[in-house]
C-alpha positions in Angstrom: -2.8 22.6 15.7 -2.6 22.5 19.3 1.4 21.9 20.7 2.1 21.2 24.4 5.6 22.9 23.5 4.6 26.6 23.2 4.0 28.7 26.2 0.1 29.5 26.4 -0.5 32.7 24.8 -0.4 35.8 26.7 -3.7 37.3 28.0 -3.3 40.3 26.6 -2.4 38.1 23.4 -5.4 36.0 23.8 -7.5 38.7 23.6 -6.0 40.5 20.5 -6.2 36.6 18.5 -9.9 36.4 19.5 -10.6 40.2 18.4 -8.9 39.4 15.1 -10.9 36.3 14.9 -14.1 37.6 15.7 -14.0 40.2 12.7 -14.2 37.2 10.3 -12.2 39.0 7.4 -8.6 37.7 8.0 -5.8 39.5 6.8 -7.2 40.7 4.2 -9.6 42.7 6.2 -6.1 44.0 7.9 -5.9 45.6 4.5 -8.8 46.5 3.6 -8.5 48.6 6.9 -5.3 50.3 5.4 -2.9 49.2 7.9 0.4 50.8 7.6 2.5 48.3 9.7 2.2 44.6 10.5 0.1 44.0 13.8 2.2 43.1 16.7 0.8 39.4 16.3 2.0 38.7 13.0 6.0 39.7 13.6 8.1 37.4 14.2 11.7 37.5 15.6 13.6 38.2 13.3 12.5 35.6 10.8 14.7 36.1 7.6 18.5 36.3 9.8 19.5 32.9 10.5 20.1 31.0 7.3 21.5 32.6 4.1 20.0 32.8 0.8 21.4 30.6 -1.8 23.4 32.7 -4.5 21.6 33.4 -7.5 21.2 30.6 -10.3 20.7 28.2 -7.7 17.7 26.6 -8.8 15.5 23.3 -7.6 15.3 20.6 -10.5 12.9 20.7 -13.4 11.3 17.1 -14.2 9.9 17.1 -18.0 6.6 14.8 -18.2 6.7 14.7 -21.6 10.3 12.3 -21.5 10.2 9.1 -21.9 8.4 7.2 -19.3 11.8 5.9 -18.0 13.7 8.6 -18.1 11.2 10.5 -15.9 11.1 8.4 -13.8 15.2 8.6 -13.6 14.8 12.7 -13.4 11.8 12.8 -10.5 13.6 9.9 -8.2 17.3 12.0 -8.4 15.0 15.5 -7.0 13.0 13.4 -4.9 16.6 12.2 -3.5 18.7 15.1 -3.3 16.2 17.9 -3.3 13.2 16.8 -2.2 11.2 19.1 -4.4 11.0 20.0 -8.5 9.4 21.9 -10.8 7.4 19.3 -13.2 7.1 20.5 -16.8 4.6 19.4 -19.4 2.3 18.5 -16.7 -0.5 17.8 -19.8 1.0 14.9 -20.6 -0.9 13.5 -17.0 -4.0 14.2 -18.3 -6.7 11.9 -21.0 -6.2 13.8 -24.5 -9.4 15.6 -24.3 -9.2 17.5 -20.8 -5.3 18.5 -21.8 -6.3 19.6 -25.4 -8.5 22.3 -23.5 -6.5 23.1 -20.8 -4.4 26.0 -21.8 -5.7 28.3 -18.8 -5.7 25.7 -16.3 -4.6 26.5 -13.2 -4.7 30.4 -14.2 -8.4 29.9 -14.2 -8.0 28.5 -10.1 -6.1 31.2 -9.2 -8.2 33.8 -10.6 -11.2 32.4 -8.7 -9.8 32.0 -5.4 -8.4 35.7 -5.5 -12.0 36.8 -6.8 -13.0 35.2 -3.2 -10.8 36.7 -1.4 -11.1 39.9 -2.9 -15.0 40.1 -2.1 -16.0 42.6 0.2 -15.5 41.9 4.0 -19.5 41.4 4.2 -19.4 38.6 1.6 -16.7 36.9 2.7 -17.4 36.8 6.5 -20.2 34.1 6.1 -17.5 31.6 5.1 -15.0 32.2 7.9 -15.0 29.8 10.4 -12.4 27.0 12.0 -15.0 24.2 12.0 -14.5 21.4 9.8 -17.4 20.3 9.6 -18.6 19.1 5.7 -14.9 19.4 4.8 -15.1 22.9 3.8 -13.8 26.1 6.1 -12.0 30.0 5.2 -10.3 31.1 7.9 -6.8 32.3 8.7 -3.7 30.5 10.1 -4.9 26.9 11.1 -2.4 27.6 14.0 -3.5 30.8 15.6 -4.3 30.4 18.7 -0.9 28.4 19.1 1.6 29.9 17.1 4.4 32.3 18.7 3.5 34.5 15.9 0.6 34.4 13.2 1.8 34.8 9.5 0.0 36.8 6.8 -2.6 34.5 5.0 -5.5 33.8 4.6 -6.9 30.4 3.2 -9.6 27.9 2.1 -9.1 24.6 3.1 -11.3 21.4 1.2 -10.9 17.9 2.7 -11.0 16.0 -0.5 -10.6 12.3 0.1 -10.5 9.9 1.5 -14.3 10.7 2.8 -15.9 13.2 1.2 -18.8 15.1 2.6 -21.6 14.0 0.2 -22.6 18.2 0.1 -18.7 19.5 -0.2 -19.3 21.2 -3.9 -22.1 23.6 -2.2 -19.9 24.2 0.9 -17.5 25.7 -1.1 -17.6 29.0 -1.7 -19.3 30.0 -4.8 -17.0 32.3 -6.7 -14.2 29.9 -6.7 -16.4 26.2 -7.0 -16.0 25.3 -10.2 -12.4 25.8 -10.7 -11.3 24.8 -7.8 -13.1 21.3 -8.3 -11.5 21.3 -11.8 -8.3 21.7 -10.8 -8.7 18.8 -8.5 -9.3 16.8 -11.3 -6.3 17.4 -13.2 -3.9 18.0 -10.0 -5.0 14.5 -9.3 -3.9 12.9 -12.5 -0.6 14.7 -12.1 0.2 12.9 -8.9 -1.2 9.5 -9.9 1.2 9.9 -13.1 4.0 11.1 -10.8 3.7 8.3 -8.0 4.0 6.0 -10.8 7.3 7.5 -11.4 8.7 7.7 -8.2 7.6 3.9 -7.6 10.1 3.1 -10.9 12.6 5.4 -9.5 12.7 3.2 -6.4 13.4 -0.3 -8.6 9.6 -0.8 -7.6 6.7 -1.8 -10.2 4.9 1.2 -10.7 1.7 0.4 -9.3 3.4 0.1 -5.5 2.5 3.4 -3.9 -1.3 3.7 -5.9 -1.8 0.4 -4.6 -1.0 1.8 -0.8 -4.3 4.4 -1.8 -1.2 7.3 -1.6 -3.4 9.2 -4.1 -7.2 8.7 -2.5 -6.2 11.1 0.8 -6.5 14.9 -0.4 -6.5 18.1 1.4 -6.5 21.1 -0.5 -5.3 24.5 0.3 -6.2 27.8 -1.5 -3.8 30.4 0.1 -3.9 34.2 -0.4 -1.5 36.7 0.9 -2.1 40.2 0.7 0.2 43.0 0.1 2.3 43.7 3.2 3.2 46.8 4.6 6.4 45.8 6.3 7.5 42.2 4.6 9.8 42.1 6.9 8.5 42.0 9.7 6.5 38.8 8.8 6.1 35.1 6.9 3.7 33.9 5.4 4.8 30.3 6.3 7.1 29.4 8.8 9.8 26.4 7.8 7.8 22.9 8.2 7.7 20.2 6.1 4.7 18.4 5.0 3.3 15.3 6.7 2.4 13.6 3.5 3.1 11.5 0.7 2.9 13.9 -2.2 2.3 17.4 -2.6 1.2 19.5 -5.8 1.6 22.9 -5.7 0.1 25.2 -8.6 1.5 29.5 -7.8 1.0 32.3 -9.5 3.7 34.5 -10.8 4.4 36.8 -8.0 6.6 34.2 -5.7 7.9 33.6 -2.2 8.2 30.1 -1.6 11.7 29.0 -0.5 13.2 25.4 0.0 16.2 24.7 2.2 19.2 23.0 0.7 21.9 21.3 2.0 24.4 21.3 -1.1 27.4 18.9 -1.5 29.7 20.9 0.7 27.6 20.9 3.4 26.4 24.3 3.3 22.7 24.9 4.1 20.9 27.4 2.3 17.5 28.9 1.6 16.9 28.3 -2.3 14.3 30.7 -3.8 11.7 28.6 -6.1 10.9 31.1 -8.7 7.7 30.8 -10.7 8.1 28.9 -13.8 5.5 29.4 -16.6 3.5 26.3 -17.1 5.1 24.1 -14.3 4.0 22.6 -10.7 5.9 22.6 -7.7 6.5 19.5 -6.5 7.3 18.1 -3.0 8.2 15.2 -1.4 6.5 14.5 2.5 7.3 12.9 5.5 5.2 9.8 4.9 7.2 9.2 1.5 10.3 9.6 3.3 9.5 7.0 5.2 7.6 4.7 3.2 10.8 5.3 0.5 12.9 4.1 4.0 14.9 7.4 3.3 15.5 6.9 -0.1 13.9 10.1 -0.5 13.5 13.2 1.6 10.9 15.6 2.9 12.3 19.2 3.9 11.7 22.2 5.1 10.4 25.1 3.1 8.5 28.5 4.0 6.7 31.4 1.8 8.2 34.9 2.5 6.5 37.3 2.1 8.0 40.1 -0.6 7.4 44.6 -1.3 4.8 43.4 -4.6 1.7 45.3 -4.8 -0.2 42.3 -6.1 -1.2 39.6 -3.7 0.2 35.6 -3.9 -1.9 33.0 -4.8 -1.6 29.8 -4.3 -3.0 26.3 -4.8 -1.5 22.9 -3.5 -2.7 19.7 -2.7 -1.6 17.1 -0.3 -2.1 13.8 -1.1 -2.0 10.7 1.5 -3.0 7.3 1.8 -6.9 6.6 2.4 -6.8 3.4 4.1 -7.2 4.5 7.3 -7.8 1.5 9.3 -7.1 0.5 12.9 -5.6 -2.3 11.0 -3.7 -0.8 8.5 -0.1 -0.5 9.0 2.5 2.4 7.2 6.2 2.1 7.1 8.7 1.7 5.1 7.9 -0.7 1.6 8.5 -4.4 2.7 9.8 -4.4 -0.8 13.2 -1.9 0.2 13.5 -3.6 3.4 16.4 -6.4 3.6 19.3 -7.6 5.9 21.6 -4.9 4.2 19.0 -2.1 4.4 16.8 -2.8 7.4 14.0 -0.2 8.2 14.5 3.0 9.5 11.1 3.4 10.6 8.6 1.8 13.0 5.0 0.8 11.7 1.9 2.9 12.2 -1.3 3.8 11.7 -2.9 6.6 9.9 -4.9 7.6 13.0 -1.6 7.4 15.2 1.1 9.4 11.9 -1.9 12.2 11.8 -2.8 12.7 16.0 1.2 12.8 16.4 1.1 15.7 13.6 -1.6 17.4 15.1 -0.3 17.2 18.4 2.8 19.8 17.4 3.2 23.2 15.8 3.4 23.8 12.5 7.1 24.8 12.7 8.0 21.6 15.0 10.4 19.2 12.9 10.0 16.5 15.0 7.3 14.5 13.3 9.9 11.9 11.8 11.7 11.2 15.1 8.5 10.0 16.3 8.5 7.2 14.4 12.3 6.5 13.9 13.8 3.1 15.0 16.9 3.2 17.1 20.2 2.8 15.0 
């Protein structure tokens, strides 16, 4: 993601990103080689100072798909309000009766498979790495590098799912982690058409509203794997950002590390650690809901830290967005929540516009909703 806001890299910089690069093994080849501190261009300044941790207890909300339609909806609108993000429990209940009956090691079996890839020896893996997009399909590390102030510590497959899908995308994804990866699109995908449903209730809406905007048919997948760290300190393995999106699902293994900032009723801003729950998905509102919801619910920052474990993180989420994508299709907020006493707060755009605007900054640039803001 280019960003006419950071300083061009230093040369000396420039050519130490390209070296790493060039080997093709990301950071996990950093480890393979035994390093015993974090390479000057992962560390960033003091990274972990400026916000405090929240006290322990302090949790994100839990949303229980197995309630009662209704009072789901009730449970995911009040996080998607006031949180942003939730863990969502009983996540089987999204899926036809035959795929949940058999899904008890669903999505251990993903993140098994995408660590087996990443795991493969350097020679193996190499093949795959690239920063092309080309067929929807590409390994590499840090989508930002080469424009980042600092680089963080993962590694990651990326699969552009949706709206148009290359018509060979199963064979450009790498072999050890195929199968389960496409799997776990599958079900990940009836979890956020069940929860969009939801959230349409929660806003006094029919629940059809946002599946009928196509807010489930746009899908980017990311398969993210970071390696033990020598110095975790040091390092992130993903600056604060929010997600440009409507939706995201988030499937992580046990070891942990992602943290969401909250702003509680006193006022006081916190970092909120989002332990791994057994059996539940992380889920997180995006910028585009926030303003397709006209602020009824909120998109906000979170990062992944990176912690002393042994045993490397694994992670799996999805981002889901609409796939109309027409020069003469329009986003903003829902005609439907827009009236004299609750005028928009947002301009309308197009996809192509929301998405250059996001690509045009940094990953850590909070700026994305201003863009589109309407003057008060």
């Amino acid at each position: 993601m280019a960003s006419s806001s950071l300083p061009a890299p230093a040369a000396g910089r420039a050519e130490l990103l390209k070296a790493f690069d060039d080997a093709r093994t990301g950071v996990r080849g950093l480890v393979e080689s035994v390093v015993s501190s974090v390479p000057e261009l992962f560390r960033h300044a003091d990274p972990y100072a400026s916000i405090p941790l929240a006290p322990p207890g302090v949790s994100i909300p839990v949303v229980d798909l197995s309630l009662p339609p209704h009072l789901a909806a009730a449970a995911a609108a009040a996080a998607a309000r006031t949180w942003g993000f939730f863990h969502l429990v009983n996540h089987l209940h999204a899926l036809p009766a035959a795929a949940a009956a058999a899904d008890d090691d669903y999505p251990e079996r993903a993140f098994a498979a995408v660590r087996a890839f990443n795991e493969l020896p350097a020679h193996e893996r190499a093949p795959h790495y690239s920063r092309a997009v080309d067929g929807g399909v590409n390994y590499s590390s840090n989508v930002d590098l080469y424009n980042s102030p600092a680089a963080s510590w993962r590694d990651t497959i990326q699969i552009l799912l949706g709206p148009n899908r290359h018509p060979d995308l199963a064979d450009r994804i790498p072999a050890a982690c195929r199968a389960e990866v496409l799997e776990w699109e599958v079900r990940a995908t009836a979890v956020a058409r069940a929860l969009l449903r939801l959230l349409s209730q929660g806003l006094g809406l029919r629940p059809e509203a946002l599946e009928d905007a196509s807010c489930a048919d746009g899908k980017l997948m990311v398969c993210h794997y970071y390696p033990h760290c020598p110095e975790p300190e040091r390092t992130m393995g993903i600056v604060p950002h929010t997600d440009p999106g409507v939706l995201t699902v988030l499937a992580q293994d046990g070891v942990g590390g992602l943290q969401v900032k909250h702003q509680d009723e006193d006022g006081k801003i916190s970092w909120v650690d989002v332990k791994p729950v057994p059996g539940a998905l992380v889920i997180n509102v995006g910028d585009l809901l926030q303003i397709m919801s006209n602020d009824e619910y909120t998109s906000v920052e979170h990062r992944v830290v990176m912690n002393t474990r042994e045993e490397p993180r694994v992670s799996i989420g999805i981002f889901f967005s609409p796939g109309k994508r027409g020069d003469s299709v329009f986003y903003g907020p829902l005609p439907e929540l827009v009236s004299s006493e609750n005028p928009p707060k947002y301009r309308n755009f197009t996809m192509s516009e929301f998405y250059g605007t996001f690509f045009s900054r940094d990953l850590a640039s909070k700026a994305l909703l201003d863009n589109f803001k309407l003057s008060p």
